[in-house]
C-alpha positions, -999 to +999 in steps of 0.1 A: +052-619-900+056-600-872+027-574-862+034-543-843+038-501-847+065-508-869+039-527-891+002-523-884-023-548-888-061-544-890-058-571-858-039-550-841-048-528-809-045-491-821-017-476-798-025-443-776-005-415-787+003-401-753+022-432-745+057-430-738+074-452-759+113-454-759+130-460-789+153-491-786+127-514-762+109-542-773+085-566-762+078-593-786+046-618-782+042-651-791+008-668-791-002-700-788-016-728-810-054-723-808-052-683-808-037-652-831-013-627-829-034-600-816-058-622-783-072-609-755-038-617-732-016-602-761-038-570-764-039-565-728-003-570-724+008-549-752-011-522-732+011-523-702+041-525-723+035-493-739+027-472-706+061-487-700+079-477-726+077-508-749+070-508-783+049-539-786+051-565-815+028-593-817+041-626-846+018-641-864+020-679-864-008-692-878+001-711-911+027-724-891+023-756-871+061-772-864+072-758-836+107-754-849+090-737-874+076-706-849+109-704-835+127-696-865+101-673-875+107-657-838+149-657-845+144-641-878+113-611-866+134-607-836+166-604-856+147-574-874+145-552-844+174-537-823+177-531-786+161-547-756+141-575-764+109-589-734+097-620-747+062-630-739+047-660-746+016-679-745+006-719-743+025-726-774+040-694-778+062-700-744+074-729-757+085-712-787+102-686-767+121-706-742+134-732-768+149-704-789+164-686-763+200-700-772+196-681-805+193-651-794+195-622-764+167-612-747+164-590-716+135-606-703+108-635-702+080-638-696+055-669-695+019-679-695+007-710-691+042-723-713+035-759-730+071-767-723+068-806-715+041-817-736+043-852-758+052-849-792+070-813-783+107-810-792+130-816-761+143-781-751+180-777-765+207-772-738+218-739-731+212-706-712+185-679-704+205-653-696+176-632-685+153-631-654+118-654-661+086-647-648+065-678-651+020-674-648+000-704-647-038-713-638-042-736-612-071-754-629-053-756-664-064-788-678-047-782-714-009-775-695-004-788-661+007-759-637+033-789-626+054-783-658+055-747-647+066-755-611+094-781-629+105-751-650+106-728-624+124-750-598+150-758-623+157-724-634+154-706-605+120-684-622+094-662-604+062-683-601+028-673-597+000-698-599-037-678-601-070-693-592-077-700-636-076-722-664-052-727-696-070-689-705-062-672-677-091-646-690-105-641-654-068-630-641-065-607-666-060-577-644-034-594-620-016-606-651-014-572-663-003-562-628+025-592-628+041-580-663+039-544-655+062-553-620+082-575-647+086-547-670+101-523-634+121-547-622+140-552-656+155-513-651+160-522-615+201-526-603+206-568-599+213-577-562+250-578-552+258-613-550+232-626-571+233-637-609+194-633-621+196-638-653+215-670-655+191-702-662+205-731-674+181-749-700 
């Protein structure tokens, strides 16, 4: 199920009419295994994505445990919407995001704390992010070690940014929100002559 203005949810953050949303923009959020569609990253997030023109959409994983089994449920809820597509995802969620990013386009990613290497996780499948990655991780994460992010990021060429937190990243909230808004901007911005962004081999 995927949660969002297209299909409200009790859970769901009520969304301020004088936002400026832009038909055709998406930001889809994927949480991670502890947590539900609608947390306190998620809701804070879908926040800045609005005052940038995003309509927000949070999925709702939580009778679902096998990986594989999120991403599919990401393919088919992200199939369901049309135009740019920001994935955002959590713990878990990142995982999810980055491992089905052969399946589908998406203009952007965006990472928090992303269980990418963990034992008894799927191996990520060979392919290509063909969108820029922004990568967020607490230096005092004791769930996800902020080295897997520094591995991702080296390989792929991501923007890293390691904050003084923990697997929650609750007390960086504000930079966070900071970090994606710059995220969101940058995504309209023209690419660098001579530079290909978006290409990251996974």
């Amino acid at each position: 199920m995927i949660q969002g203005e297209a299909n409200s949810s009790a859970d769901a953050p009520a969304a301020r009419r004088s936002d400026p949303i832009v038909r055709g923009r998406h930001v889809v959020f994927s949480h991670g295994r502890e947590s539900g569609p609608w947390g306190r990253k998620i809701s804070a997030l879908a926040e800045v994505a609005r005052s940038e023109g995003y309509e927000p959409h949070s999925i709702d994983y939580r009778e679902i445990d096998d990986p594989r089994g999120r991403g599919s449920r990401l393919v088919d809820c992200s199939n369901e919407l049309s135009g740019d597509l920001v994935r955002v995802g959590s713990s878990l969620g990142g995982f999810v995001a980055v491992s089905s990013a052969s399946l589908m386009h998406a203009r952007g990613l965006f990472l928090m704390a992303p269980a990418l290497y963990l034992a008894g996780l799927p191996e990520l499948r060979p392919g290509r992010l063909e969108c820029p990655i922004a990568v967020v991780h607490g230096w005092h994460d004791h769930v996800v070690p902020f080295t897997d992010s520094i591995r991702f990021a080296q390989s792929y060429r991501a923007a890293l940014h390691l904050l003084d937190s923990d697997h929650q990243l609750h007390n960086q909230m504000r930079v966070i929100q900071y970090l994606f808004e710059y995220f969101l901007i940058a995504l309209d911005l023209p690419a660098l002559v001579g530079t290909s962004p978006g290409r990251r081999r996974i």
